[in-house]
C-alpha positions in Angstrom: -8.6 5.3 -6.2 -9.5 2.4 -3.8 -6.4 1.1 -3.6 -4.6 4.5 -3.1 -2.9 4.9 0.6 -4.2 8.3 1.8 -0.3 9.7 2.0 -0.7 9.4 -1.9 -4.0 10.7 -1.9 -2.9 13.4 -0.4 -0.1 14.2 -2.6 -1.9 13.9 -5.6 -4.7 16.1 -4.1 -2.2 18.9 -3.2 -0.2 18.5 -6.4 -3.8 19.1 -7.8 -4.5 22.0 -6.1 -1.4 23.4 -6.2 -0.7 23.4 -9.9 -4.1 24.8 -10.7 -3.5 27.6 -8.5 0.0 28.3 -10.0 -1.7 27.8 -13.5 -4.8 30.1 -12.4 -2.4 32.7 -11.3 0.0 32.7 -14.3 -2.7 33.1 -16.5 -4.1 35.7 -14.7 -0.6 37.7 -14.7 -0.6 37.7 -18.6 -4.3 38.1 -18.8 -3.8 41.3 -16.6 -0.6 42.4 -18.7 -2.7 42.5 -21.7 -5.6 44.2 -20.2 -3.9 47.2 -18.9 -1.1 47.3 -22.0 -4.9 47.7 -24.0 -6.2 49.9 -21.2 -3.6 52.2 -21.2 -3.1 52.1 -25.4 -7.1 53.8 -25.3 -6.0 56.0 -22.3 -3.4 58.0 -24.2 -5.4 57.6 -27.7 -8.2 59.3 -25.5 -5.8 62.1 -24.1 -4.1 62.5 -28.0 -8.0 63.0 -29.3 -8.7 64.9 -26.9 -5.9 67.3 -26.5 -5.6 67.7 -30.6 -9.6 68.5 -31.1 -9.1 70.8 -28.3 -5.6 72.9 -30.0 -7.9 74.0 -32.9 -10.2 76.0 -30.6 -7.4 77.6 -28.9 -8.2 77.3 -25.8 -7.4 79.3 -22.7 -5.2 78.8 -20.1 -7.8 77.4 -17.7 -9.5 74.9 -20.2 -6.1 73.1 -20.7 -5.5 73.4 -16.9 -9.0 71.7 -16.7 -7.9 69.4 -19.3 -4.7 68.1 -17.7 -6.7 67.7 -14.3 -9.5 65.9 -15.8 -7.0 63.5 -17.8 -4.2 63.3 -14.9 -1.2 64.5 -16.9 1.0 67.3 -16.5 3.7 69.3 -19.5 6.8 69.1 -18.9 9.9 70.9 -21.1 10.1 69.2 -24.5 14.5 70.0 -24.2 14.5 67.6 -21.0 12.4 65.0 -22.3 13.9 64.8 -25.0 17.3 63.9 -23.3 15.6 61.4 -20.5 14.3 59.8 -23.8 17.6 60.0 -25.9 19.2 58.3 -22.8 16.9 55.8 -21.5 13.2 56.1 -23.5 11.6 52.7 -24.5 9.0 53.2 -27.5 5.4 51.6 -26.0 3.0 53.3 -27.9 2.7 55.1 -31.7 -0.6 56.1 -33.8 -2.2 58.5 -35.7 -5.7 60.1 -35.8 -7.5 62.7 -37.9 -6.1 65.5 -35.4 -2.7 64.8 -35.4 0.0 61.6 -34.4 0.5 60.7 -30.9 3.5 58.4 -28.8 4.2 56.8 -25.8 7.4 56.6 -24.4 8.5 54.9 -20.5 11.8 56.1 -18.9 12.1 54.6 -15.3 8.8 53.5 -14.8 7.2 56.4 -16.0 5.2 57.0 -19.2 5.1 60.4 -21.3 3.1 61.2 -23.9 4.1 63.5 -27.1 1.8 65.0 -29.5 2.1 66.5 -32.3 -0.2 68.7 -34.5 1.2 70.1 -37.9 3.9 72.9 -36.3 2.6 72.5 -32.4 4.2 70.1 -30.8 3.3 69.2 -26.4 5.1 66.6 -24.3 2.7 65.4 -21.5 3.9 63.7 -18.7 1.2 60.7 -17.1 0.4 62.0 -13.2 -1.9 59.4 -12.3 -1.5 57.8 -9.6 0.4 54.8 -9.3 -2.3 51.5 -9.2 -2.0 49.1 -7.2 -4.3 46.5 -8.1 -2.2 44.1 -10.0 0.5 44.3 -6.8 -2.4 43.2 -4.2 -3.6 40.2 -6.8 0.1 39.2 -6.9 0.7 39.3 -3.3 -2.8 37.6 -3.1 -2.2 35.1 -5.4 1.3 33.8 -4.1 0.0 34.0 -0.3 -2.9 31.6 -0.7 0.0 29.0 -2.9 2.2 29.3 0.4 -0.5 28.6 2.3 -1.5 25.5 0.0 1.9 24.4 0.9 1.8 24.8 4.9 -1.2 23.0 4.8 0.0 20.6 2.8 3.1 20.0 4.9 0.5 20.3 7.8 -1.1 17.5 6.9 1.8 15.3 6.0 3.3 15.8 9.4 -0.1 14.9 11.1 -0.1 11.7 8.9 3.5 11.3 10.0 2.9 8.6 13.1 1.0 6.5 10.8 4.1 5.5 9.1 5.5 4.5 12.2 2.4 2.9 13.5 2.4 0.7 10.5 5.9 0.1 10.1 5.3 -1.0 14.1 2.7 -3.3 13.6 4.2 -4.8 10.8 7.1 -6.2 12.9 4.8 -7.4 15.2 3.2 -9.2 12.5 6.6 -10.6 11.6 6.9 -12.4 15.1 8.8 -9.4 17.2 6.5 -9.3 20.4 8.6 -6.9 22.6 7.6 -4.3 19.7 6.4 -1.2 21.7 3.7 1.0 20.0 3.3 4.4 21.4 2.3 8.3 20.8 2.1 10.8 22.8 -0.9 12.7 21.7 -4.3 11.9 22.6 -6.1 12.5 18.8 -7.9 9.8 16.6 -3.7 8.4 16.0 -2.8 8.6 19.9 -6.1 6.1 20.8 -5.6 3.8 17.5 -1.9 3.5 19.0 -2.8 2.7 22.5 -5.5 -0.1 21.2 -3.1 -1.8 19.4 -0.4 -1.8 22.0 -3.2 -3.1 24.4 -4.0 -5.5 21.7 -0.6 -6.6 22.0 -0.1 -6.9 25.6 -3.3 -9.4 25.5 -2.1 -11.6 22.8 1.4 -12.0 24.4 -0.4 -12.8 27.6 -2.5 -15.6 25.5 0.7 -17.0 23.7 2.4 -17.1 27.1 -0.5 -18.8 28.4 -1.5 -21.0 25.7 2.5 -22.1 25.2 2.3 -23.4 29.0 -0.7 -24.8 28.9 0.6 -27.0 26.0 3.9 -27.9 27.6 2.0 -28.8 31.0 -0.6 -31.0 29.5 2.1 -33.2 27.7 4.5 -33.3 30.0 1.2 -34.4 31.9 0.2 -37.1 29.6 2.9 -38.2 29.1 3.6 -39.8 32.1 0.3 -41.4 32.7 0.8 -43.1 29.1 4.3 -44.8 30.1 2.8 -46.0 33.0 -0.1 -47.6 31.4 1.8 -48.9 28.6 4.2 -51.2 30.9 1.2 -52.3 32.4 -0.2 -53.4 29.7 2.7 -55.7 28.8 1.5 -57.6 31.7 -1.8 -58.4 30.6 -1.7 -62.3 29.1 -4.6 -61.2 26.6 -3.4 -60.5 23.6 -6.7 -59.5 21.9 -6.9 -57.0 24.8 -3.6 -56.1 25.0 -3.4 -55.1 21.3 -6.4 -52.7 21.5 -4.9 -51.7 25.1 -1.2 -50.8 22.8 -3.2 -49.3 20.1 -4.8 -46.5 22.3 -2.2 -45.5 24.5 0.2 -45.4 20.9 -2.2 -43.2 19.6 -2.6 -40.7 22.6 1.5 -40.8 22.2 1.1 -39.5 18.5 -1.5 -37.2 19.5 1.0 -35.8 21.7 3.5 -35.7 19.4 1.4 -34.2 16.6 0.4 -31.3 19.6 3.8 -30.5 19.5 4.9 -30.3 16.2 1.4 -27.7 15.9 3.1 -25.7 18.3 6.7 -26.2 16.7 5.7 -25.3 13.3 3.2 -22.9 14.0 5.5 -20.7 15.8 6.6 -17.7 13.1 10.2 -17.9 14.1 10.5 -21.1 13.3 12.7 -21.8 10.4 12.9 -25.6 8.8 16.5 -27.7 8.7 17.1 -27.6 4.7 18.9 -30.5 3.7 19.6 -32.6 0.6 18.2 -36.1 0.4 16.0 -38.5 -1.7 12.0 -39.1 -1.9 12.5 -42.5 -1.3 14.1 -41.9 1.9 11.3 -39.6 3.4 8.7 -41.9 2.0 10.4 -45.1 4.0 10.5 -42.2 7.1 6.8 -41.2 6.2 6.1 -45.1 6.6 7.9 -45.8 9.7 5.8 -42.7 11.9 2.7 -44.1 10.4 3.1 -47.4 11.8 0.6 -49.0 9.3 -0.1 -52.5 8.4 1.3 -54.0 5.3 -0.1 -53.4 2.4 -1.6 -50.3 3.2 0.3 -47.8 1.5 1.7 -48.7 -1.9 4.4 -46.7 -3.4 4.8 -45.5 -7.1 7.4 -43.1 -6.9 10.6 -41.8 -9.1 13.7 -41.4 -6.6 15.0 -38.2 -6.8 17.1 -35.9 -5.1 15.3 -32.6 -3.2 16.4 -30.0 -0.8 13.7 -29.9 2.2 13.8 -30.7 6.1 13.0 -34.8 5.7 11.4 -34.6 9.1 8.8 -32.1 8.4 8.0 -33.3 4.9 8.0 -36.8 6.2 5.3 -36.0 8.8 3.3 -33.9 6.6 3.4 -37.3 4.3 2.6 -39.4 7.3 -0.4 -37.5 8.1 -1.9 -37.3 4.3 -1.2 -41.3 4.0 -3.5 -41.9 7.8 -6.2 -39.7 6.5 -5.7 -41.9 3.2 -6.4 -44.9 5.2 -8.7 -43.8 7.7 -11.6 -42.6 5.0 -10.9 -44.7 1.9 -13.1 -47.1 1.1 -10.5 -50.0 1.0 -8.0 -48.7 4.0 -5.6 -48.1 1.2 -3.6 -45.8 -0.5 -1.4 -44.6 -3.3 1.7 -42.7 -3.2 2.8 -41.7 -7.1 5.3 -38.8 -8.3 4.1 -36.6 -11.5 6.7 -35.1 -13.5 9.4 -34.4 -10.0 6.8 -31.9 -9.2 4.7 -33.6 -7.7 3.7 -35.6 -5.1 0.4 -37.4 -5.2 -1.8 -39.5 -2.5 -4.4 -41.2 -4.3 -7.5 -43.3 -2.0 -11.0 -44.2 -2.9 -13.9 -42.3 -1.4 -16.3 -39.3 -2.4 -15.3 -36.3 -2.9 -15.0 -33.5 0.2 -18.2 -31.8 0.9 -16.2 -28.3 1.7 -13.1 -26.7 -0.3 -9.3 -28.0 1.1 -9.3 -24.1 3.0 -11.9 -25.4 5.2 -10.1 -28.1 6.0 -6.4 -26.5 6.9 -8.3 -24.7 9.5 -6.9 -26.8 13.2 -10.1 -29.1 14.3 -11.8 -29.1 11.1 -13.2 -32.6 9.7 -16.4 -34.2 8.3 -19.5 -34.1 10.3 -19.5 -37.8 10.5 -16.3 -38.6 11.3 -15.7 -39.3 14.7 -12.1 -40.5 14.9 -9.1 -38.1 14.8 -9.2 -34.3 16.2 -9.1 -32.5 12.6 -5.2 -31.4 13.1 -3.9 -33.9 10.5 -4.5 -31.1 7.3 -3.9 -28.3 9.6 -0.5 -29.7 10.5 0.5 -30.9 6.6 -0.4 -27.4 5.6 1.4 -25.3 8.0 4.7 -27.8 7.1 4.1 -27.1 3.3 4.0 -23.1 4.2 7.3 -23.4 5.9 9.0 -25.5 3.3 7.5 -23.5 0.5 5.4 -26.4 -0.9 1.5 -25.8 -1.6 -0.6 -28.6 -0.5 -3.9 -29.2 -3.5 -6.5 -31.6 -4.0 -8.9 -32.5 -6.5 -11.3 -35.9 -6.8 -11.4 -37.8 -10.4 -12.9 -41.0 -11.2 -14.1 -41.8 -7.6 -10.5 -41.1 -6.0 -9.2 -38.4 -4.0 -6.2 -37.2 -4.7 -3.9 -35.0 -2.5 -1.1 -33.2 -4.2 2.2 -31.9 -3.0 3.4 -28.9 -5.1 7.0 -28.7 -5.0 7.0 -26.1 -7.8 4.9 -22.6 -7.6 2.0 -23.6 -10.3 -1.1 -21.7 -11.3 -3.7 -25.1 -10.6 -7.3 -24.6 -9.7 -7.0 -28.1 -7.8 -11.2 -28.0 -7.0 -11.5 -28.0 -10.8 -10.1 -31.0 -12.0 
């Protein structure tokens, strides 16, 4: 029931409702049938009894005059009942007592009774008045179903601008930030509506924002770093000048990796699928990292695969520098596992928090104090858009960060 959307709750509720009533009233249709096809079965018994004890006394004029008040009937001429019945009688009733036999006939509606008492024979015809009862019930009964229904329908239109709230938000939440969400009442829908499109408004103002303030600080750093970096060429130190090259390289790939957040991150980005080999985005993966040799030793089966190199190849690059940054011997491994996989093997201890923690942007060990915590962030927004899952798991004093290229049920924390 938790997990039912209230359109269906609804629905079921109504459907509920609804055939209960129609059951309720069906039943109570042949209930009712019964009860006055019984009723009326010990009415006319009662009037043949009553009538037959009463034709022995030979009574007077008034008594039967009394008798056909008190018991709402009237006589009618035996010669033109008996043609109405010939023609179009229907049979409903047929007994006998001690007094006599008695039956029932109905032409048009209309019931008439016929007794008969050795040689006497009376044809009664039923004067009561017509009842009314079962008519209101009916009426009753199929007026509150109706308005079941109009409620029901009711409802379902009131719930209508949901649907179209939701189908609204969920192209927002596919990227489409010129999606307008209005409605024109002012109810509990009308104010959730105007929220959201207020909520919009903002975070279009924050992307708009937060996209130029990320274009104007690197076009901004970037020009400062050229500058220092042919000044440094002039500098006759060379201790100096390497640690001088270093930094202002590594403020260049900060740069760089700033906009490949906001690249990827972006949901209408869409990745440059081509075919090419491992080997050839390892040698790429290599070349951005810029390491010393030695560093990074690879144990890998060439194969063909169909992914954007670039992408892949950074995501590589930044698991091989977190490699070397925290391993104990500023090395690492790069193996394959069964063309599935790709592994990056380093010595050190195991992460204090689960990978999630880590995939968050500016997340990183409490004392680490190099790098800004994008390098995870980055590899695992790539993955998402390439359709890779990014694992880890630490065995025999070596952390090991997997590549999925294949969807695969792993509890990676576990191993």
């Amino acid at each position: 029931m938790k997990n039912l959307s209230v359109t269906t709750f609804i629905h079921l509720l109504f459907t509920l409702a609804i055939g209960i009533l129609i059951v309720t009233f069906l039943f109570f249709v042949s209930w009712d049938k019964d009860r006055r096809k019984i009723e009326e079965i010990n009415h006319y018994k009662l009037i043949a009894d009553a009538f037959l004890s009463n034709v022995q006394l030979n009574p007077t004029e008034e008594k039967l005059k009394k008798f056909y008040k008190d018991f709402s009937v009237k006589p009618i001429s035996m010669e033109i009942a008996k043609e109405k019945i010939t023609k179009h009688g229907k049979t409903v009733f047929g007994g006998k007592s001690i007094y006599g036999q008695v039956r029932v006939f109905e032409i048009e509606g209309k019931h008439y009774i016929y007794v008969q008492r050795l040689g006497y024979n009376l044809m009664l015809k039923d004067a009561r008045p017509k009842n009314y009862n079962f008519g209101i019930a009916s009426v009753v009964g199929i007026s509150l179903i109706i308005l079941l229904l109009l409620l029901y329908l009711a409802i379902l239109k009131k719930l209508y601008p949901l649907k179209r709230l939701h189908r609204e938000i969920e192209q927002f939440a596919q990227g489409d930030l010129d999606v307008k969400i209005s409605y024109k009442y002012n109810d509990e829908i009308g104010r959730i509506a105007k929220s959201f499109d207020e909520a919009i408004k903002h975070i279009k103002e924050l992307i708009t924002s937060k996209n130029l303030f990320m274009r104007n600080i690197m076009h901004e750093l970037k020009t400062p770093i050229t500058k220092g970096r042919i000044v440094v060429e002039s500098i006759e130190d060379e201790t100096i000048k390497g640690i001088l090259v270093r930094a202002f390289e590594r403020m260049n790939e900060l740069i760089t990796e700033l906009a490949q957040v906001e690249r990827v991150t972006t949901r209408n980005f869409e990745p440059v699928i081509v075919s090419t080999t491992l080997r050839h985005i390892i040698d790429k993966s290599q070349h951005l990292l810029m390491a010393d040799k030695g560093r990074v030793l690879v144990e890998i089966d060439n194969f063909v695969i169909q992914t954007d190199e670039m992408l892949l190849a950074l995501a590589i690059k930044n698991l091989l520098d977190n490699g070397i940054k925290y391993s104990k011997e500023r090395q690492v491994t790069v193996q394959t596992a069964e063309r599935k996989r790709i592994e990056i093997i380093s010595n050190g201890e195991v992460l204090k928090h689960p990978l999630s923690y880590y995939t968050e942007p500016f997340s990183q060990e409490e004392k680490r104090s190099s790098g800004f915590g994008l390098g995870l962030y980055i590899v695992h927004s790539i993955l998402e858009k390439l359709g890779f899952t990014l694992g880890y798991y630490h065995k025999n004093g070596k952390n090991v960060f997997e590549i999925v290229m294949e969807e695969e049920k792993r509890d990676f924390q576990k191993r």
